[in-house]
SEPA-934940 format. One record per atom (N, C-alpha, C): residue number from 0; chain; atom name; x, y, z. Coordinates in pm, 1 decimal. Example, Ala and Ser with C-alpha at 12.3 -4.5 7.8 and 13.67 -1.06 7.14 Angstrom:
BEGIN
<node lumro="0" drenlum="A" nuke="N" c1="1319.0" c2="-569.0" c3="780.0"/>
<node lumro="0" drenlum="A" nuke="CA" c1="1230.0" c2="-450.0" c3="780.0"/>
<node lumro="0" drenlum="A" nuke="C" c1="1320.0" c2="-330.0" c3="780.0"/>
<node lumro="1" drenlum="A" nuke="N" c1="1285.0" c2="-225.0" c3="708.0"/>
<node lumro="1" drenlum="A" nuke="CA" c1="1367.0" c2="-106.0" c3="714.0"/>
<node lumro="1" drenlum="A" nuke="C" c1="1290.0" c2="3.0" c3="787.0"/>
//
This chain:
BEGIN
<node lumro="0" drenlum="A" nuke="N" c1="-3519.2" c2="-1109.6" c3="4469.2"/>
<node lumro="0" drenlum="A" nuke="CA" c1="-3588.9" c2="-1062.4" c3="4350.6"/>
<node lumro="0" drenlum="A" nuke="C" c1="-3492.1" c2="-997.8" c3="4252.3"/>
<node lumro="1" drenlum="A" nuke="N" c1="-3395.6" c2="-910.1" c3="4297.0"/>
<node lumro="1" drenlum="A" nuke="CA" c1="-3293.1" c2="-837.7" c3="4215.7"/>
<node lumro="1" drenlum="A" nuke="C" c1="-3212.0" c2="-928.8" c3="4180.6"/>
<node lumro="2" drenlum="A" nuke="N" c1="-3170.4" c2="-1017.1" c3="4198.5"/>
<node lumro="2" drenlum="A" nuke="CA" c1="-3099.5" c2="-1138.9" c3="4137.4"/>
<node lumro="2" drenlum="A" nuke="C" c1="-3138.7" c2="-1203.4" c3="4049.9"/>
<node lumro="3" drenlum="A" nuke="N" c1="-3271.9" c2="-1223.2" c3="4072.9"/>
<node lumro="3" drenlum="A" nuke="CA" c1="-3338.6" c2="-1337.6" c3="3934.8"/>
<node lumro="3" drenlum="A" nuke="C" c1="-3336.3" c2="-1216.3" c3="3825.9"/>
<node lumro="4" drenlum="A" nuke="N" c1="-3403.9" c2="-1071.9" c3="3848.5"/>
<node lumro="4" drenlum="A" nuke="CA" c1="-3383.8" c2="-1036.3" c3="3742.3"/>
<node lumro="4" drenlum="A" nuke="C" c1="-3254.4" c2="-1002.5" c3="3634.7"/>
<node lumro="5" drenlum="A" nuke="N" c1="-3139.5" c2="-999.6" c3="3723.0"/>
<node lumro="5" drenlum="A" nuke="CA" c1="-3011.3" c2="-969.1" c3="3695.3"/>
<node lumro="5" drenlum="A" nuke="C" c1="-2966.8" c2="-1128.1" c3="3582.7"/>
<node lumro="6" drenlum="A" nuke="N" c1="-3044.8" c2="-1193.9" c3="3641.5"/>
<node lumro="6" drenlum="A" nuke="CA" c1="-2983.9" c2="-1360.0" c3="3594.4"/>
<node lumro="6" drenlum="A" nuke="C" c1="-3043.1" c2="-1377.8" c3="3463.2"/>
<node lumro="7" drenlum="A" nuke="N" c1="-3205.9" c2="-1336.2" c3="3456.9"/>
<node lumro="7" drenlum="A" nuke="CA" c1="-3262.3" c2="-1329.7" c3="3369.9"/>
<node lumro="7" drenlum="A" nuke="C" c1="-3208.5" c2="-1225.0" c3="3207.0"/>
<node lumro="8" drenlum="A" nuke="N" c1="-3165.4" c2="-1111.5" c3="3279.9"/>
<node lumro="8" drenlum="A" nuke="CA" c1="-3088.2" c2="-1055.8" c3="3196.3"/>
<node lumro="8" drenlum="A" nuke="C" c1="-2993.8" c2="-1057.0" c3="3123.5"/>
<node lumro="9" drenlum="A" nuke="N" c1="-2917.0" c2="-1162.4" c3="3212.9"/>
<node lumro="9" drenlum="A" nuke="CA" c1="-2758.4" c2="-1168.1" c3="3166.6"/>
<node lumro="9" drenlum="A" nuke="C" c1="-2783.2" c2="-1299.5" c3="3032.3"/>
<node lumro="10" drenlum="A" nuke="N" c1="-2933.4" c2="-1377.2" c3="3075.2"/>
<node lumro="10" drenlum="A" nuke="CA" c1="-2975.8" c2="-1463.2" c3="2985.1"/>
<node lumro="10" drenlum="A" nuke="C" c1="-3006.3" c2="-1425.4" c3="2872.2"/>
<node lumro="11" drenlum="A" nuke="N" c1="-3044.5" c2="-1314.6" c3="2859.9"/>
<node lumro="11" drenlum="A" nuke="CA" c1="-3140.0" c2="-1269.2" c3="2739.0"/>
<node lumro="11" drenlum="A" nuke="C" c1="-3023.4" c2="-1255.0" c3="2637.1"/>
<node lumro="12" drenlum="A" nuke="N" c1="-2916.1" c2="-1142.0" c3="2714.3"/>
<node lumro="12" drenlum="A" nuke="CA" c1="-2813.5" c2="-1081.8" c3="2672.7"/>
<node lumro="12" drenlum="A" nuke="C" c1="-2691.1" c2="-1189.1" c3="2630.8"/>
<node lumro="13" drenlum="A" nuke="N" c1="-2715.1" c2="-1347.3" c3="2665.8"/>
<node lumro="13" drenlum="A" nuke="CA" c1="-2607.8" c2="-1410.3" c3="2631.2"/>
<node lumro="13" drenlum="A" nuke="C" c1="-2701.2" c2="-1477.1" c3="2493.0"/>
<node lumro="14" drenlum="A" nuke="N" c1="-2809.6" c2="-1475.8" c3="2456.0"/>
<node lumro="14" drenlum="A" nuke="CA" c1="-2841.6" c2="-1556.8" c3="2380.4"/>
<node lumro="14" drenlum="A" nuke="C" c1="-2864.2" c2="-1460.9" c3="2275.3"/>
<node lumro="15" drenlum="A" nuke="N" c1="-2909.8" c2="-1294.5" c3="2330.6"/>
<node lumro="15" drenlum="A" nuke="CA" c1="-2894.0" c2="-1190.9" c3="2168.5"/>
<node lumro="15" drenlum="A" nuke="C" c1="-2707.4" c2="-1216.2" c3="2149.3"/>
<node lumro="16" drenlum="A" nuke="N" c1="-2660.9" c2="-1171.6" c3="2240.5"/>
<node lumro="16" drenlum="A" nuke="CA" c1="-2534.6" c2="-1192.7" c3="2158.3"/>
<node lumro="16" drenlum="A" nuke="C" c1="-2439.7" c2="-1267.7" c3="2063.8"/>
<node lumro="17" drenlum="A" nuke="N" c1="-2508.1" c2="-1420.0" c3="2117.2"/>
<node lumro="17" drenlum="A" nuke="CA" c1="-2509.2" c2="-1567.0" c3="2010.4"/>
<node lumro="17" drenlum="A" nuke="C" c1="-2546.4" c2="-1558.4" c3="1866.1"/>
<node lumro="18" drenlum="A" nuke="N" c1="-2670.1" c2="-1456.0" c3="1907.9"/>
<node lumro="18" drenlum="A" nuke="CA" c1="-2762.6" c2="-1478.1" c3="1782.6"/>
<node lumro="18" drenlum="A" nuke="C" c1="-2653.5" c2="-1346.8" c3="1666.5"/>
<node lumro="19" drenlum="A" nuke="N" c1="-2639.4" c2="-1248.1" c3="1743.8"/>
<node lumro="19" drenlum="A" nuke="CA" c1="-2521.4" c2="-1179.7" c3="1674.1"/>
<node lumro="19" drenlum="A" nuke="C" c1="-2418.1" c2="-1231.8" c3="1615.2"/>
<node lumro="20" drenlum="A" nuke="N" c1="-2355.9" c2="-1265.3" c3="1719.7"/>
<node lumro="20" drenlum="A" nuke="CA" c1="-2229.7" c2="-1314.4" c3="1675.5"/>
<node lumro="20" drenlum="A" nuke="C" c1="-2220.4" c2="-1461.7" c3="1511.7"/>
<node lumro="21" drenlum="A" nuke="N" c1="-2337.3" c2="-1499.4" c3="1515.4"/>
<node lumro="21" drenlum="A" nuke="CA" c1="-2392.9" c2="-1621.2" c3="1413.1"/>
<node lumro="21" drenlum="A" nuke="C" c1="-2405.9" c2="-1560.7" c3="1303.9"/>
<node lumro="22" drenlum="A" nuke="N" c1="-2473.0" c2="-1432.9" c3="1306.0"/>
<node lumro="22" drenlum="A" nuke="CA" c1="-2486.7" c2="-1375.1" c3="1211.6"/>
<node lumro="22" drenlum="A" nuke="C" c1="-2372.9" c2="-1285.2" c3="1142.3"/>
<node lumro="23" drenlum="A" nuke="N" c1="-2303.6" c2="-1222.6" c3="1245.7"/>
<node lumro="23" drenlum="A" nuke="CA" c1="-2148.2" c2="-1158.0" c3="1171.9"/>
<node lumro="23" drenlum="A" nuke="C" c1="-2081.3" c2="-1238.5" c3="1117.7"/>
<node lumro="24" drenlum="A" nuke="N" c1="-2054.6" c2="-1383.3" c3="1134.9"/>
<node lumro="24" drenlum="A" nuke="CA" c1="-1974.0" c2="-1493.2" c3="1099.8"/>
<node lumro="24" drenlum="A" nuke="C" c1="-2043.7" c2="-1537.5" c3="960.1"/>
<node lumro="25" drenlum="A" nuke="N" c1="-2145.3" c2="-1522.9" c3="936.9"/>
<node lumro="25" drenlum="A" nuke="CA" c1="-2237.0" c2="-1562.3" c3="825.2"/>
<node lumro="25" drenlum="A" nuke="C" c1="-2202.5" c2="-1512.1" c3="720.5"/>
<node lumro="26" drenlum="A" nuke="N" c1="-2203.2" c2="-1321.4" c3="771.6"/>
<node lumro="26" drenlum="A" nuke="CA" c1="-2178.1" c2="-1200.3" c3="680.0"/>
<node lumro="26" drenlum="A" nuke="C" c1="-2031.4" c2="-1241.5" c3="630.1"/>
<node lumro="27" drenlum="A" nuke="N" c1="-1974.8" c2="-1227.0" c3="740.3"/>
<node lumro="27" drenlum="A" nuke="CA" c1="-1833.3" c2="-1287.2" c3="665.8"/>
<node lumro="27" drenlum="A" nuke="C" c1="-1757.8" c2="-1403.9" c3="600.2"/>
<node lumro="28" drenlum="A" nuke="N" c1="-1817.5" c2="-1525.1" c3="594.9"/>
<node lumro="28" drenlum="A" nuke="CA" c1="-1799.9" c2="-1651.8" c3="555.7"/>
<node lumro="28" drenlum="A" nuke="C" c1="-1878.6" c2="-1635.6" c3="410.9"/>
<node lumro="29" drenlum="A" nuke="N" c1="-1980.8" c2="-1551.2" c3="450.5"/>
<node lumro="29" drenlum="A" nuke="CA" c1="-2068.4" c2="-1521.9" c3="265.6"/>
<node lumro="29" drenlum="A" nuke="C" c1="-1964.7" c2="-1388.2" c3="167.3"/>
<node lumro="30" drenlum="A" nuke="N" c1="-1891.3" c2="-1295.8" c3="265.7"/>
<node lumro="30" drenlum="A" nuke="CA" c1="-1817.4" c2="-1207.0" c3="169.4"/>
<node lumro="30" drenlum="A" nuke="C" c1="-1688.4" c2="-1275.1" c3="118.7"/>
<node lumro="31" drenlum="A" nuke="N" c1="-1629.4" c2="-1365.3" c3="181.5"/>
<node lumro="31" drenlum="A" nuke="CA" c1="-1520.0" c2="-1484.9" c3="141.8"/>
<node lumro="31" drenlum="A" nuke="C" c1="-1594.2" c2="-1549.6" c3="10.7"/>
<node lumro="32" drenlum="A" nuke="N" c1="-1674.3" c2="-1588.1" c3="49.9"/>
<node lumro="32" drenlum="A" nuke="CA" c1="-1728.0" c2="-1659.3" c3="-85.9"/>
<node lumro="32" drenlum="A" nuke="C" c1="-1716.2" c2="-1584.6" c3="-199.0"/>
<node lumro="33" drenlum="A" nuke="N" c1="-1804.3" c2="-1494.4" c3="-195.5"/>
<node lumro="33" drenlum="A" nuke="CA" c1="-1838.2" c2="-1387.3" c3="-313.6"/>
<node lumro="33" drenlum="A" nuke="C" c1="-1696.0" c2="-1368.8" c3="-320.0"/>
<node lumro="34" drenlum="A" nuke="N" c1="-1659.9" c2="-1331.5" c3="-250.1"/>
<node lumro="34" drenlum="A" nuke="CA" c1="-1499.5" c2="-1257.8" c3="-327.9"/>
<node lumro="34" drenlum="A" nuke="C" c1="-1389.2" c2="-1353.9" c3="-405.1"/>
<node lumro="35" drenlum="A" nuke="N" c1="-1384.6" c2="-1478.2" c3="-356.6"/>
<node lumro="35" drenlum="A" nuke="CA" c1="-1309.2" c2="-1553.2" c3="-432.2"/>
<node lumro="35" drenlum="A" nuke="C" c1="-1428.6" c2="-1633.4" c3="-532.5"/>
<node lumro="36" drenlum="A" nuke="N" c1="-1519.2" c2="-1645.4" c3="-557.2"/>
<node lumro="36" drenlum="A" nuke="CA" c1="-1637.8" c2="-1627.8" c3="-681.7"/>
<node lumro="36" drenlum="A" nuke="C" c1="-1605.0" c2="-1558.6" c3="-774.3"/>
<node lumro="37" drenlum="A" nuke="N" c1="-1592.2" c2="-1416.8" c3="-727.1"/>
<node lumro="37" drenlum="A" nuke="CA" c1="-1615.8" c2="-1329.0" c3="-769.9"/>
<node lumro="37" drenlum="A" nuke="C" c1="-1471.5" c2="-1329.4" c3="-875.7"/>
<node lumro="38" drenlum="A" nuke="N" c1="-1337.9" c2="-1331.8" c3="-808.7"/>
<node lumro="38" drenlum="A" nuke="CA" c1="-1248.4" c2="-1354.0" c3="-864.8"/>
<node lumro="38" drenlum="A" nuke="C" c1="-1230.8" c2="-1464.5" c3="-938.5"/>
<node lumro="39" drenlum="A" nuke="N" c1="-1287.9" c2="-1566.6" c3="-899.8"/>
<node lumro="39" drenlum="A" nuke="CA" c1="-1251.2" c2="-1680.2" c3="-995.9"/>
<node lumro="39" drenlum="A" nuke="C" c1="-1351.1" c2="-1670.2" c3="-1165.1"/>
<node lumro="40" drenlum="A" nuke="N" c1="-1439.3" c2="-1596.9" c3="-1158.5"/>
<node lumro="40" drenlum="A" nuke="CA" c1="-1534.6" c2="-1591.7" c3="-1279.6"/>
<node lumro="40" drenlum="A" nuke="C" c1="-1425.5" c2="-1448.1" c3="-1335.7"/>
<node lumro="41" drenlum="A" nuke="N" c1="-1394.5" c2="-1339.1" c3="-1286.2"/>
<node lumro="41" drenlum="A" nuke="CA" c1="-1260.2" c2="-1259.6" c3="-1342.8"/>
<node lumro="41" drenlum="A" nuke="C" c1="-1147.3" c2="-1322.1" c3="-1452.3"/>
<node lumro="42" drenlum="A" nuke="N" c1="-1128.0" c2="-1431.8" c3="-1407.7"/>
<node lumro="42" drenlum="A" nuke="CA" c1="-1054.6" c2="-1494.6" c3="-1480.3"/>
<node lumro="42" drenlum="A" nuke="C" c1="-1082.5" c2="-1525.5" c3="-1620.8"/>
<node lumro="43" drenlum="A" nuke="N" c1="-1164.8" c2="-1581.6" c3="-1657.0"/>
<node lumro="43" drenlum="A" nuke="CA" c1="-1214.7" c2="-1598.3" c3="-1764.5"/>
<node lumro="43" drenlum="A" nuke="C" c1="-1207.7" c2="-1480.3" c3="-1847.0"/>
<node lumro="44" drenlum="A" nuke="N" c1="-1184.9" c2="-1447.2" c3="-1993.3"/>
<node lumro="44" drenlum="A" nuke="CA" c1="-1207.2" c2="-1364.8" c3="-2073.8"/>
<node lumro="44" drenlum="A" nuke="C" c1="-1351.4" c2="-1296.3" c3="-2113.8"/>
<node lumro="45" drenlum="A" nuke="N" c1="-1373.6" c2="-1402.2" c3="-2099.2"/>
<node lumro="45" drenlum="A" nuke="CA" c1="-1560.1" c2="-1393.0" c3="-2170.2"/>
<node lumro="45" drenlum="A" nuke="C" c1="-1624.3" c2="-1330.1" c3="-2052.4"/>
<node lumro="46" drenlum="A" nuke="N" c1="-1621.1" c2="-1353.4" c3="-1944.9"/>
<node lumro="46" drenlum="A" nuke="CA" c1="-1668.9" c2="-1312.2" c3="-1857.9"/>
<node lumro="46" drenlum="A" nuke="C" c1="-1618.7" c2="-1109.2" c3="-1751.1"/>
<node lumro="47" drenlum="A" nuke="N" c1="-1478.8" c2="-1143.4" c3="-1768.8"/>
<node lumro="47" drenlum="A" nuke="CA" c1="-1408.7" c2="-1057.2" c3="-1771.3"/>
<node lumro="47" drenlum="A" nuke="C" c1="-1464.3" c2="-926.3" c3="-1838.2"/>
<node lumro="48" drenlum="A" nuke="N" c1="-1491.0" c2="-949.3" c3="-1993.8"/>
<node lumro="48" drenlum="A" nuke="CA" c1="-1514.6" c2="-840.2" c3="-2088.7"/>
<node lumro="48" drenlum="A" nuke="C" c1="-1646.9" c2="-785.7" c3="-2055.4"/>
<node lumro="49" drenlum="A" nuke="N" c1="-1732.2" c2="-835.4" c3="-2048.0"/>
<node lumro="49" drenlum="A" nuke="CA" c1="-1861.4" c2="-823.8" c3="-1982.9"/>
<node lumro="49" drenlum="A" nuke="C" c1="-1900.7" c2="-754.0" c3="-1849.7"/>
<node lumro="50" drenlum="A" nuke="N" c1="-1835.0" c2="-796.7" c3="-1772.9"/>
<node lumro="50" drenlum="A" nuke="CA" c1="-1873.5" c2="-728.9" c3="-1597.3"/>
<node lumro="50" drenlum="A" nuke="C" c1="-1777.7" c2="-633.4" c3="-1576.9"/>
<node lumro="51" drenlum="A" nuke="N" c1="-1633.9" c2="-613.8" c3="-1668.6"/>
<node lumro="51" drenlum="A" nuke="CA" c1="-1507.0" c2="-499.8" c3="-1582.3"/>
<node lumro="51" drenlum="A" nuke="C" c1="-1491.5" c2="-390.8" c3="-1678.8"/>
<node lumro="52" drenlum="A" nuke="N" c1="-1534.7" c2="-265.7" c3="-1664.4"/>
<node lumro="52" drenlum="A" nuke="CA" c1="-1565.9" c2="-194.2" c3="-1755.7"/>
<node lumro="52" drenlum="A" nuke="C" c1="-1416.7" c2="-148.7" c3="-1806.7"/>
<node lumro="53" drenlum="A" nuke="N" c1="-1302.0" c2="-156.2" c3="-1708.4"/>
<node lumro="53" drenlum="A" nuke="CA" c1="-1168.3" c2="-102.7" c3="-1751.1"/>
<node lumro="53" drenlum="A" nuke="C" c1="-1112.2" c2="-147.6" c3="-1830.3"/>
<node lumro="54" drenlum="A" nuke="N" c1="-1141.7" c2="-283.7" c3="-1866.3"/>
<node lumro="54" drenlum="A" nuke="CA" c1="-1127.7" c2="-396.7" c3="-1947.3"/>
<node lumro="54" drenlum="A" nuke="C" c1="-1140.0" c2="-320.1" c3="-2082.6"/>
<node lumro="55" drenlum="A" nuke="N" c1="-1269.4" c2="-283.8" c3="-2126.5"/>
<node lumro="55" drenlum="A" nuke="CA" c1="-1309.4" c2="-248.3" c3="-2252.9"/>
<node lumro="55" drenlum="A" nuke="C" c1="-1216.6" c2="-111.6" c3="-2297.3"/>
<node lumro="56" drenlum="A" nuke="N" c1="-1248.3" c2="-21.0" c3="-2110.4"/>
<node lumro="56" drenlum="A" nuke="CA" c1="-1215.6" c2="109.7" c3="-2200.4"/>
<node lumro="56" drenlum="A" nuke="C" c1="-1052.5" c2="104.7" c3="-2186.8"/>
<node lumro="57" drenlum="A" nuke="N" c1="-956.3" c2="-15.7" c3="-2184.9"/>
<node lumro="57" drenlum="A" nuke="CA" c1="-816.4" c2="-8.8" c3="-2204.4"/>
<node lumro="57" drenlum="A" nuke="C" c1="-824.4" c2="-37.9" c3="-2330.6"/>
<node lumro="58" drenlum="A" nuke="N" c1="-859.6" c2="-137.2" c3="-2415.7"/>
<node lumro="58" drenlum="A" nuke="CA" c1="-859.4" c2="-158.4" c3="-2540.7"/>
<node lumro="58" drenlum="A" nuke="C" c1="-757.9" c2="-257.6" c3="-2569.6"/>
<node lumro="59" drenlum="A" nuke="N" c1="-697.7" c2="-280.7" c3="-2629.0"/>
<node lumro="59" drenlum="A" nuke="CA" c1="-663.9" c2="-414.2" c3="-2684.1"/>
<node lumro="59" drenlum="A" nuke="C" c1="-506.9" c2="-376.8" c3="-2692.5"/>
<node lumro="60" drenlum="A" nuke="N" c1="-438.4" c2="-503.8" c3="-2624.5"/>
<node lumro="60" drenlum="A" nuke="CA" c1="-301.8" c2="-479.3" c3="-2629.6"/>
<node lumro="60" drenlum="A" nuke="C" c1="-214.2" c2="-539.5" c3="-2733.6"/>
<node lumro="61" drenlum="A" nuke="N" c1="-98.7" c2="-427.9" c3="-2788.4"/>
<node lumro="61" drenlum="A" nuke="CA" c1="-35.0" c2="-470.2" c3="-2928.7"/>
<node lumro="61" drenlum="A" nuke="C" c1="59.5" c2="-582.9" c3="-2867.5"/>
<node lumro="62" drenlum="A" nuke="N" c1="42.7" c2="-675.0" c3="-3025.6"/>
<node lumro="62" drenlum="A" nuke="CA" c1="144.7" c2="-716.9" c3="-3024.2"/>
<node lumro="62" drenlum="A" nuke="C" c1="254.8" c2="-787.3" c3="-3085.5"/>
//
């Protein structure tokens, strides 16, 4: 009897941990995204001026 439940357990516990582990990989494969997104729309001027506030309050460089 103490065995099946031990077996049963170790089942439960291998398939929450799957389900974890799917999901940390998710979180992180989605913050990769966003971040090089995120940087690649940076690039742009137009876009740049709009979303990076340091942008504005540096002001315009002489030249």
């Amino acid at each position: 009897m103490e065995q099946s439940e031990d077996f049963a357990y170790e089942q439960r516990f291998a398939r929450f941990s799957g389900r974890v582990e799917k999901m940390l990989m998710a979180i992180i494969v989605g913050g990769f995204i966003l971040l090089f997104l995120s940087q690649f729309l940076l690039s742009f001027d137009s876009f740049r001026h709009l979303f990076a506030v340091t942008v504005r309050l540096e002001g315009v460089a002489s030249q």
